[in-house]
N, C-alpha and C positions, 0 to 999 in steps of 0.2 A: 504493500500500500504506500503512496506517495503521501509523506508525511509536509514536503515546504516546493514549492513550485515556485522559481523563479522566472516569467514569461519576458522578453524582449524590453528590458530594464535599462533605463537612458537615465542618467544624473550627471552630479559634477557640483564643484566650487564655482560661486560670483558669475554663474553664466554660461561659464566653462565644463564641457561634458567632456568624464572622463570614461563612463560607462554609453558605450553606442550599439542596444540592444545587447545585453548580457542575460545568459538564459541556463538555467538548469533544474536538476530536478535530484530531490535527495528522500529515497524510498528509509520505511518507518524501520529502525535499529541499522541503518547501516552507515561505514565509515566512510565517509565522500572526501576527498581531496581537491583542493585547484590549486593548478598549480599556474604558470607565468610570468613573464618578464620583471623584471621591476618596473613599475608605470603601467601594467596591463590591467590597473583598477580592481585587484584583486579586495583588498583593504576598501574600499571603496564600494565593492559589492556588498560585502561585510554591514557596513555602517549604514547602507540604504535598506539592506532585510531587516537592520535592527534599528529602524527608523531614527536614526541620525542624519540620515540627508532623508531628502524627498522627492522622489524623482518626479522626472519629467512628463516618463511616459512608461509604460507594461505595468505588469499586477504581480503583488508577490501575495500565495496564496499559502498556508501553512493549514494543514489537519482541516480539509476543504473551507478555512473561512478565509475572505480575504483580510490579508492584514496592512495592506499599503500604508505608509503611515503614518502607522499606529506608535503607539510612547512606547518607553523602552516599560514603563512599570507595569504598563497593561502586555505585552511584551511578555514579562518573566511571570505575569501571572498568568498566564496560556503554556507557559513549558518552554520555554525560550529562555537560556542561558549564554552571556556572550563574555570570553575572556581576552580580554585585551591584550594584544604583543607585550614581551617581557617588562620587568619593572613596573608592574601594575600593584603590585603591594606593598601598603606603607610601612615605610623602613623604622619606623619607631614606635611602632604599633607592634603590641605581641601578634604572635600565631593567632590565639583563640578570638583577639580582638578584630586582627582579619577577616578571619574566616564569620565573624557575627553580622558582618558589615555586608556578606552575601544575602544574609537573610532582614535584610533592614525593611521591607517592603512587606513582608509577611507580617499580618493579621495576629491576634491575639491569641489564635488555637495553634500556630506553631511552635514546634518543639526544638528550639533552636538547640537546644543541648543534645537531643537526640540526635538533631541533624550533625552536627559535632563529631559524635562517635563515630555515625556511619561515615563523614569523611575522614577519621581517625582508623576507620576499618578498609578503607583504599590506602591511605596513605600511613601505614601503624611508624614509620618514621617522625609524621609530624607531633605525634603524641606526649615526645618527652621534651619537645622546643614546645611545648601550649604553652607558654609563659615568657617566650624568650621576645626580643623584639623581632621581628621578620627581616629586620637588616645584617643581622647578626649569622642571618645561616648561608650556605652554598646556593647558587645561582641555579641547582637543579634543585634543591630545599623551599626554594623560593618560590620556584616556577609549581610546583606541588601545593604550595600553599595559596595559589591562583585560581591554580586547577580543583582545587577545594571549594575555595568560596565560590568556584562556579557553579557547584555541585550541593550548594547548601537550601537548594527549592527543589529539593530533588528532579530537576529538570527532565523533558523527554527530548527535547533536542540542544546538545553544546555545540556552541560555535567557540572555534580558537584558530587565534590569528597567529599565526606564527610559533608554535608552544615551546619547539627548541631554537628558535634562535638565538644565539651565542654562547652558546653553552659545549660544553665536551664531549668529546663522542661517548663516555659513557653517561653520562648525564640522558644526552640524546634517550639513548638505547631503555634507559630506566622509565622517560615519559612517556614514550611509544610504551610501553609495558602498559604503564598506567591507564595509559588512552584506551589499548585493549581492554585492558577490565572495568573499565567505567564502560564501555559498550556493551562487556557482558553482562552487568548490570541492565540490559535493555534500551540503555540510553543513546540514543542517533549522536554521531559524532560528521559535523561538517567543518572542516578544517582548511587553512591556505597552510604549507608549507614550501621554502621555498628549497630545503633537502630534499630535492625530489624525488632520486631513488630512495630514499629511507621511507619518504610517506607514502608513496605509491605502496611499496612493499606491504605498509601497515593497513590499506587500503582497500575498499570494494568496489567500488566505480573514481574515477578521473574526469573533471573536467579541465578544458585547458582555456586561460583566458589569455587574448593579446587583441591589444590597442582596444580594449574596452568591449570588446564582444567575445562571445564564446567560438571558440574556432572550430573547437571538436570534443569528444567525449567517450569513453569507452570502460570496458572492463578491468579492475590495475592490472589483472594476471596480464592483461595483452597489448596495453597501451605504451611500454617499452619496447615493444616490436616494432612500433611505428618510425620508418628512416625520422622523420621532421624531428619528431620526441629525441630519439638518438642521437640526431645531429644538434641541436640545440641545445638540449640537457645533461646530457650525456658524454659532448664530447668524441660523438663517434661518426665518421665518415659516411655520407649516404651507402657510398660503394663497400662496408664492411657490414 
């Protein structure tokens, strides 16, 4: 079942479109990637499904309502979680104070403490920093504790923009872990990474975005067979 429908999405800054028909579709529990240029409006997509801009023109459509739009707070109360590229947690703010700041929107019957745990039962690392400041830990420590607060409305779809960027390849390897078991948790994971082979690998379908539209789309198993993807991404020769 198609859980967010992105149809023929035009936006942009002051006038300027940076999205010229941008189109995709991210079916319910599975892990979508886009991947693209730098400037190919990936970030940008992003912040118009999560009504930070407002487009011009197409319809973004999530769990068949339209939500064109719509605020970010009515947003995560429909199941819409969106984690900002790295450095999004504040650095003098404990862990637990972090992660409380996810569920700041949430109504008087939430159980932010419970929700707590169960991000303490993805992440059982952050469990002994709940006290510490969030500036105090590793850059992949950090990026968990993002990944958390995203995770604190028990959301059905994350978005995240970027989750390893700048971080260590073992860092990497531990978030893509995480990413997987927050999906096996049931939760759709629609992601930009710009590690392509790493997120592809982690991935169930590909879209590709460049110069603001969607160019092509496919399965991750087979979307690295494609020469263009190879040559571009990859590094590798049409002729090999």
């Amino acid at each position: 079942m198609t859980l967010l429908s992105v149809e023929d999405v035009h936006a942009g800054y002051d006038g300027f479109l940076v999205l010229r028909g941008a189109s995709l579709t991210v079916d319910d529990e599975e892990i979508v990637c886009v991947i693209g240029p730098n400037g190919a409006g990936k970030s940008t997509l992003f912040k118009t499904v999560y009504g930070l801009l407002s487009p011009n023109r197409g319809t973004i459509t999530y769990d068949g309502e339209d939500i064109t739009s719509r605020s970010q707070k009515q947003l995560l109360k429909s199941g819409i979680s969106y984690v900002l590229q790295r450095n999004a947690a504040f650095p003098d703010m404990t862990v637990r104070d972090n992660l409380e700041l996810g569920a700041y929107v949430a109504g008087s019957t939430h159980d932010t403490d419970a929700a707590i745990e169960d991000v303490f039962d993805i992440f059982p690392a952050l469990q002994e920093y709940a006290d510490t400041p969030a500036g105090n830990l590793s850059g992949g420590q950090q990026q968990m504790v993002e990944l958390g607060r995203g995770m604190m409305l028990d959301p059905d779809l994350l978005m995240l923009d970027e989750p390893t960027a700048g971080l260590a390849p073992k860092a990497i390897d531990m978030i893509f872990e995480k990413i997987e078991d927050i999906n096996a948790r049931g939760v759709t994971i629609l992601m930009i990474e710009q590690n392509v082979k790493t997120g592809v690998k982690h991935s169930d379908h590909v879209f590709v975005l460049e110069n603001g539209s969607t160019r092509f789309d496919g399965d991750a198993e087979k979307i690295l067979e494609r020469p263009e993807i190879r040559e571009a991404y990859l590094k590798v020769d049409r002729g090999q």
